[in-house]
C-alpha positions in Angstrom: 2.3 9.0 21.2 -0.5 10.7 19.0 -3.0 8.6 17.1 -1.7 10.0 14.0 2.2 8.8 14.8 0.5 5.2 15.5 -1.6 5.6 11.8 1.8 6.7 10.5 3.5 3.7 12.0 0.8 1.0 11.1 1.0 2.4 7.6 4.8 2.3 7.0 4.3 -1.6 8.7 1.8 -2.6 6.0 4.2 -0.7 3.0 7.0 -2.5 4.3 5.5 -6.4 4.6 3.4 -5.4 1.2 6.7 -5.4 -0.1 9.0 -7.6 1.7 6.6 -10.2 1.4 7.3 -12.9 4.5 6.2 -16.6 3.9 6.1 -15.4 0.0 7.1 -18.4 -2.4 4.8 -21.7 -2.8 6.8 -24.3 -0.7 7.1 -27.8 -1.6 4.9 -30.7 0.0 2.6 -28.5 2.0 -0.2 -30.6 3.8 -2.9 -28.5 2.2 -3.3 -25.7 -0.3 -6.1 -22.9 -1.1 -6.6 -20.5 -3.9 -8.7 -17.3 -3.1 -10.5 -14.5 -5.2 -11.5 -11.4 -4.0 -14.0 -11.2 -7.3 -14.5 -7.5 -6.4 -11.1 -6.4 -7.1 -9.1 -9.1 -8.7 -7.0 -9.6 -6.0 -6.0 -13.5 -5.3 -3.9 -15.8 -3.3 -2.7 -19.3 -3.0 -1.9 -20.5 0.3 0.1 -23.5 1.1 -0.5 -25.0 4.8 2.3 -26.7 6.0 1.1 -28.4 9.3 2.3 -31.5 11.5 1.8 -32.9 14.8 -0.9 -30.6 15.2 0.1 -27.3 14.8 1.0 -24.8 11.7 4.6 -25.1 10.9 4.9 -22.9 7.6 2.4 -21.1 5.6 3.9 -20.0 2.0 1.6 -18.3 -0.5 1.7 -16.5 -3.3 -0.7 -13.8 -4.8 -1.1 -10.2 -6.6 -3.6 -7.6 -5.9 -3.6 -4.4 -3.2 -0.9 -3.2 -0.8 -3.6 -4.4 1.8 -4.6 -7.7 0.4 -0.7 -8.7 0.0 0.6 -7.1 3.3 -2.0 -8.9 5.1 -1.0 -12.3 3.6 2.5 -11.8 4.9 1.6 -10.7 8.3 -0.7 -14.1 8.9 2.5 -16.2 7.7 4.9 -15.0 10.8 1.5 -15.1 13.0 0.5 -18.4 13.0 3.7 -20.1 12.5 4.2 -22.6 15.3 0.1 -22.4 16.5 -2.2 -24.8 17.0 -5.5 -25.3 14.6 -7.5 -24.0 17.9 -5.4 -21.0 18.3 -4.7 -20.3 14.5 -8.7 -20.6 14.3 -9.0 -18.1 17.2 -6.4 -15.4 15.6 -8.4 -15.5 12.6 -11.7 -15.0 14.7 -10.0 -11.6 16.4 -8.8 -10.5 13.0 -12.0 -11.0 11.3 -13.7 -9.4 14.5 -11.3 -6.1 14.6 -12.0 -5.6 11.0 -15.7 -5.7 11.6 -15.9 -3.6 14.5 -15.8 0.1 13.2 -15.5 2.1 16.5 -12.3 4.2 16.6 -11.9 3.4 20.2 -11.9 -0.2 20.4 -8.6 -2.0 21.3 -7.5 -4.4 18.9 -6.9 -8.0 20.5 -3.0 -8.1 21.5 -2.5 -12.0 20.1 -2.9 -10.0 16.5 1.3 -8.7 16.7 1.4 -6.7 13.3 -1.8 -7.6 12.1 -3.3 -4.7 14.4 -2.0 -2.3 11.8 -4.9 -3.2 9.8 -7.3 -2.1 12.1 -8.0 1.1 10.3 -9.1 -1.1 7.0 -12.7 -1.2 8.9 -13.4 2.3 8.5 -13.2 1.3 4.5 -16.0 -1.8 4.1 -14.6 -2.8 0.5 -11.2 -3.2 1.4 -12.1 -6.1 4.4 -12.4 -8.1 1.5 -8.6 -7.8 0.5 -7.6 -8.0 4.3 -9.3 -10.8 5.0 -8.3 -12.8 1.3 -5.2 -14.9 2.9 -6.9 -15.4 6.5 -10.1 -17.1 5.0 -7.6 -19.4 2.6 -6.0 -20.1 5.7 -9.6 -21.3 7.1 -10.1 -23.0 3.8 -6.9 -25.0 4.2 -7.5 -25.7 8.1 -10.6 -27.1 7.1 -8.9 -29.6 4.3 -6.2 -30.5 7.0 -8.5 -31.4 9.8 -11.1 -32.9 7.5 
């Protein structure tokens, strides 16, 4: 498959969770909760942790801004349903590291599932920002949990 089917791919991926949002929807009696601000673009989220014995059972959020900011929010929720802290910690680590790393012919880490689709945000430095809006609430609220 060309690069170009893959770009097409990864972009009907993000149109598609930017708009069937999963994890959308503040759920009730969540162990910790976040609100973030991209204060460059307006876009924001609020990010309910929902974490027991250990590990992240549910993360609900809500939020409005870019295609990016929003498709990214509902890619993290089915990702790091079911992790530990120490993994969920480590998937942010590889998200926030493929995002930084500009070189077209890096391979994205595999743990990612559908959150390599935003790989190609790195070639554009102010949209990291909106990629990375639910994935540092998700620190945030990791932080609050474990604290």
């Amino acid at each position: 498959m060309a690069v170009s089917d893959f770009d097409g791919l990864y972009q009907e991926l993000l149109i598609e969770h930017s708009k069937q949002r999963h994890g959308f929807g503040l759920q009730p009696n969540a162990s910790a909760e976040v609100h973030s601000l991209n204060r460059s673009c307006g876009d924001e989220v609020t990010l309910r942790l929902h974490f027991d014995d250990g590990q992240v059972k549910a993360v609900s959020w809500e939020g409005r801004g870019c295609a990016i900011s929003q498709a990214s929010a509902s890619i993290l929720s089915d990702i790091v349903k079911g992790l530990p802290a120490e993994e969920c910690r480590a998937c942010i680590g590889q998200f926030r590291s493929m995002l930084q790393n500009r070189s077209p012919d890096s391979e994205p880490p595999e743990d990612l599932g559908d959150a390599v689709a935003l790989k190609g945000v790195a070639l554009y430095p102010p949209r990291i920002k909106c990629a990375m809006l639910a994935w540092v609430a998700l620190e945030d609220a990791l932080d609050k949990v474990e604290a």
